[in-house]
C-alpha positions in Angstrom: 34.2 -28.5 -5.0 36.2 -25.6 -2.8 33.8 -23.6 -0.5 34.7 -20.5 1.4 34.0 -19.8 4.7 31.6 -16.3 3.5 30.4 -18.8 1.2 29.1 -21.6 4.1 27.8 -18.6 6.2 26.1 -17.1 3.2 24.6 -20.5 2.3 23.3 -20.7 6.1 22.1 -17.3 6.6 20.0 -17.6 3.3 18.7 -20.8 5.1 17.8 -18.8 8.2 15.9 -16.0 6.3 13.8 -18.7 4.6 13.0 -20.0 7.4 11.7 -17.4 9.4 9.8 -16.4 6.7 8.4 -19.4 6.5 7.2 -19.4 9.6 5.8 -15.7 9.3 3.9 -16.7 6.3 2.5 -19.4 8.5 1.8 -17.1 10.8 -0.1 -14.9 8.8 -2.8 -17.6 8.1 -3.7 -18.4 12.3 -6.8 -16.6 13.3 -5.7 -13.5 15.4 -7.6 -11.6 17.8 -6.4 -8.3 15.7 -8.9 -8.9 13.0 -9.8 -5.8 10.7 -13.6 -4.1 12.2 -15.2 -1.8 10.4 -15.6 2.0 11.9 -17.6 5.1 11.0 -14.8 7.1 10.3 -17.0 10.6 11.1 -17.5 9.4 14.6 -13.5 8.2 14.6 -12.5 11.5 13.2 -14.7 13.6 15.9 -13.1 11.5 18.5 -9.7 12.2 17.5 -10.4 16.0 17.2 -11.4 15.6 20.7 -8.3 13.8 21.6 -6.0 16.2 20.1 -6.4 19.1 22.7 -5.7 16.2 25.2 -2.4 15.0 24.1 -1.5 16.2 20.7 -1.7 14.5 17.4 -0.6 10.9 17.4 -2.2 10.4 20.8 -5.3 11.6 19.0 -5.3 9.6 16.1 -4.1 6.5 17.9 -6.9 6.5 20.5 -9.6 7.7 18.2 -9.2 4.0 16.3 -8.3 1.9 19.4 -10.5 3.7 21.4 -13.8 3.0 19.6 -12.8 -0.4 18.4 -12.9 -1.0 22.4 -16.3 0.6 22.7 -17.2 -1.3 19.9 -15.6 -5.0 20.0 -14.2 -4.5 23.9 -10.7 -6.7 24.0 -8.3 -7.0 22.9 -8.9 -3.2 22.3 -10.5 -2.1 25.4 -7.4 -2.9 27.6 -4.7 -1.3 25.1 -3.1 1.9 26.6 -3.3 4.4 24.8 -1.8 6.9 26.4 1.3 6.0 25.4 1.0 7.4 22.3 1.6 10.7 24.0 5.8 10.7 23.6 4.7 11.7 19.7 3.2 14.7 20.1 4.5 17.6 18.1 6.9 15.5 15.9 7.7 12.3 18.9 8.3 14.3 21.8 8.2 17.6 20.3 
């Protein structure tokens, strides 16, 4: 049987994909310290209508979630800074 060259790099890079996918999937099943919290999303939603007139909308939104899972949970999200989320506001730096 005649291989190509494209075919032996093919063959390997399908290899590599599988792989690292592999090890993503494995990933995915360690405990992280990201884990979904639950939030009042009235108090998250005054918070980031606060936040707006600060630094514009993606700032806003940003630190309204990140900024009461910190008051909340404290880190991993208490020490997350937020403001730089402000290059997005008004469409990623305007």
């Amino acid at each position: 049987m005649n291989s190509s060259r494209r075919e032996a790099l093919a063959g390997i890079g399908g290899l590599a994909i599988a792989t690292a996918a592999s090890t993503l999937f494995a990933e995915n099943t360690k405990e992280k310290p990201w884990d979904y919290k639950k939030l009042n999303p009235e108090i998250v939603a005054a918070r980031a209508y606060k936040g707006y007139h600060k630094h514009g909308c993606m700032y806003a939104t940003f630190e309204a979630i990140i900024g009461e899972l910190g008051d909340k949970f404290g880190l991993p999200y208490s020490n997350f800074p937020c403001e730089m989320m402000q290059y997005g506001a008004a469409g990623v730096a305007g």
